[in-house]
C-alpha positions as CSV (number, residue, x, y, z in Angstrom):
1,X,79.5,85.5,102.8
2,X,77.0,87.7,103.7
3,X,77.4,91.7,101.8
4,X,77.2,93.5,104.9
5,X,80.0,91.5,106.6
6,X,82.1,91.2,103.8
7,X,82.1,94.9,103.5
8,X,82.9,95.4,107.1
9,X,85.8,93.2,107.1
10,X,86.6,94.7,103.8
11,X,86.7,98.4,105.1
12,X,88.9,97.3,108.1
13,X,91.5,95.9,105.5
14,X,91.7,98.5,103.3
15,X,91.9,101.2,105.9
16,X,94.8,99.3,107.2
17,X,96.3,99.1,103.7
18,X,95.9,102.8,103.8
19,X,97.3,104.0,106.5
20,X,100.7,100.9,105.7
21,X,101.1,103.0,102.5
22,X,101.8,106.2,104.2
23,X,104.1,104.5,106.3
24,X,105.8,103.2,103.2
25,X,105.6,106.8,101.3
26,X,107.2,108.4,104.5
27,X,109.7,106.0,104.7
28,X,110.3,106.5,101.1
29,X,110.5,110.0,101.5
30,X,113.4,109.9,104.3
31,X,115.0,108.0,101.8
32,X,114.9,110.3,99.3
33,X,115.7,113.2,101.3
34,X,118.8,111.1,102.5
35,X,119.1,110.3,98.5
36,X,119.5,113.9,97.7
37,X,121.9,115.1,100.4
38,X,123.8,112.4,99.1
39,X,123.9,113.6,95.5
40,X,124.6,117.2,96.9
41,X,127.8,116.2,99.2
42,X,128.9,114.5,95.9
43,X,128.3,117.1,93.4
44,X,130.6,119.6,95.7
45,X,133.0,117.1,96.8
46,X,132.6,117.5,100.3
47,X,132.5,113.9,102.1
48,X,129.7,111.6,103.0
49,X,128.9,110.4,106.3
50,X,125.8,108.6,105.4
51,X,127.4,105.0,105.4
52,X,123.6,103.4,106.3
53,X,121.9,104.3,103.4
54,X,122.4,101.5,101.1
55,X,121.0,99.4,104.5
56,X,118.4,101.2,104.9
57,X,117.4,101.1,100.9
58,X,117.4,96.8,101.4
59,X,115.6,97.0,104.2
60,X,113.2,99.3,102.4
61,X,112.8,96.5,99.7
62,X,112.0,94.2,102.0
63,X,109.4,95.7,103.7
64,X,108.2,96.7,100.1
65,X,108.1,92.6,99.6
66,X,106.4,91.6,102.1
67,X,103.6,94.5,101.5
68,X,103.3,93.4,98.3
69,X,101.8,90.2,99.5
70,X,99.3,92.0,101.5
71,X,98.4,94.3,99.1
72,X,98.2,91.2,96.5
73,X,94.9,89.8,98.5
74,X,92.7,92.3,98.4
75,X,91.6,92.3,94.4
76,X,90.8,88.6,95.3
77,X,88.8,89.5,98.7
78,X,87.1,92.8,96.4
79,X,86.4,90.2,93.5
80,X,84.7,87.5,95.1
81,X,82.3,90.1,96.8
82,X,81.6,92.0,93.6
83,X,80.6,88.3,92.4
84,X,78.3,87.7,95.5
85,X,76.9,91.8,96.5
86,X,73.5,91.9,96.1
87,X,70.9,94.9,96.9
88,X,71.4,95.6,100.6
89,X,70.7,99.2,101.8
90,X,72.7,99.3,105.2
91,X,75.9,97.8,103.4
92,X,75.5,101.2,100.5
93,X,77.2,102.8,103.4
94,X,79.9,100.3,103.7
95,X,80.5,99.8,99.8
96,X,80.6,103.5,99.7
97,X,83.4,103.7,102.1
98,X,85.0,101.0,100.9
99,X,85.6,103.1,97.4
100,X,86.5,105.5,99.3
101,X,89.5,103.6,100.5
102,X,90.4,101.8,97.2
103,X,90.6,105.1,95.6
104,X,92.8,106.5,98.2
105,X,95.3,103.8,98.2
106,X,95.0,103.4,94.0
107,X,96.3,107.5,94.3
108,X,98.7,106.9,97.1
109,X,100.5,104.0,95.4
110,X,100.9,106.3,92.3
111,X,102.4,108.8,94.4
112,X,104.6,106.3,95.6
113,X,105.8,105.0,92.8
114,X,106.7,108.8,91.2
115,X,108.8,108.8,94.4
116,X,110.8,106.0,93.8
117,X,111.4,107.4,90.6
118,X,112.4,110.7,91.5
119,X,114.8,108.7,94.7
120,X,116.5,106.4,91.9
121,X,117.1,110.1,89.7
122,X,118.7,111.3,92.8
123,X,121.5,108.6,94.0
124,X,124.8,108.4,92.3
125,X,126.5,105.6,93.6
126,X,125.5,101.9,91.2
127,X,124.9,99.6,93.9
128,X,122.7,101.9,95.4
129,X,120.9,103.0,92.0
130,X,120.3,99.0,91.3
131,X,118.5,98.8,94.5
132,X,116.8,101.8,93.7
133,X,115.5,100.6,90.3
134,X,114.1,97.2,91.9
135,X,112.5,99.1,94.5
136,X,110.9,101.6,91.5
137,X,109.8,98.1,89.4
138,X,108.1,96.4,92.4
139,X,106.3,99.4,93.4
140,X,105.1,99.9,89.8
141,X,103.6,96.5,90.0
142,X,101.6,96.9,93.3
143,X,100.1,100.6,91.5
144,X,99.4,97.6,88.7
145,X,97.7,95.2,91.2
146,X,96.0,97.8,92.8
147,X,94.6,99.6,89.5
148,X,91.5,98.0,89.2
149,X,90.4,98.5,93.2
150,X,88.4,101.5,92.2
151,X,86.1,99.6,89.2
152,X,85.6,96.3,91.5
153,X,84.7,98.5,94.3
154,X,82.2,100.7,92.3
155,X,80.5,97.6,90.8
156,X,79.9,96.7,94.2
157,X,78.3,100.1,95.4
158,X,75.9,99.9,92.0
159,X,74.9,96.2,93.4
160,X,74.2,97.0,96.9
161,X,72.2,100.4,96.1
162,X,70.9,99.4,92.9
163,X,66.9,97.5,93.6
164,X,66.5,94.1,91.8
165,X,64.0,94.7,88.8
166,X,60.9,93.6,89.2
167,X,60.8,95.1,92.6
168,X,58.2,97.8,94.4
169,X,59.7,100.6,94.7
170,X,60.1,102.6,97.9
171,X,57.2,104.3,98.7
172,X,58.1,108.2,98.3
173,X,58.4,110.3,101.5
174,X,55.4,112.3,103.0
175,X,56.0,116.3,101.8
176,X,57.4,118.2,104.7
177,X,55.6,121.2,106.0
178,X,58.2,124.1,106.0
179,X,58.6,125.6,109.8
180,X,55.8,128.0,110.6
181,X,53.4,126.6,108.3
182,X,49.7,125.2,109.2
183,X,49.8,121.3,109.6
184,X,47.9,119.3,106.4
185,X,45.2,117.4,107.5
């Protein structure tokens, strides 16, 4: 696979990863929100008409599973073009943006996991705390798949701007007259 086509695809990907973990972190944070009105009816006694939550919670966890197997593909896709990036100026670009990306969703994971933590903290009720807990585990392994993003995605920038040795370098860029100045001749 050629670098600069790799990359593209690869940019497309991630940013669609991205913008999937915001949907996940918002959805996570309605649940949490729900979560701690929940605990608050509770600790004053007052009654609960929430009876979806515990739905909504496993249907949470299975949206979480079956991002999980999205999410699980792209060390693969990011490894096998580490392996095969070589020095290519116009993909720099790409791999650049492409770190970009892997470090936003490495952060946004992490945020999403101390979410799920602080949602299982906040419900009270044990079937619901269970499913809480799973959901807190299997986020904590996609931040653990999706650690190393950054370092594969950094080795690839260093291949694609880095010159093979050996090689001429760039011939260094005529000075530039400042404005108002006599031309050189």
């Amino acid at each position: 696979m050629e670098t600069l086509a790799g990359l593209k695809q690869l940019e497309g990907q991630f940013s669609l990863v991205g913008d999937r973990v915001n949907t996940m972190k918002a959805k996570l944070e309605g649940l949490l929100f729900r979560a701690q009105r929940i605990a608050n009816a509770q600790k004053i006694h007052m009654p609960n008409s929430d009876t979806m939550f515990g739905y909504d919670l496993q249907h949470f966890r299975r949206d979480l599973r079956t991002f999980a197997q999205d999410i699980s593909g792209l060390p693969v896709l990011l490894g096998s073009l580490e392996r095969t990036a070589t020095y290519d100026e116009r993909a720099a670009k790409f791999a650049q943006n492409v770190m970009r990306l892997a470090v936003r969703i490495t952060q946004s994971l992490r945020s999403l996991h101390d979410m799920s933590i602080l949602a299982h903290q906040h419900i009270r009720t044990a079937d619901h705390k269970i499913e809480a807990w799973y959901v807190s585990q299997e986020i904590e392994e996609l931040v653990m798949k999706g650690q190393g993003l950054p370092t594969s995605a950094n080795k690839i920038v260093v291949a694609c701007s880095t010159p093979p040795k050996g090689a001429a370098p760039a011939a260094p860029a005529p000075p530039t007259t400042p404005p108002g100045a006599p031309p050189q001749t």
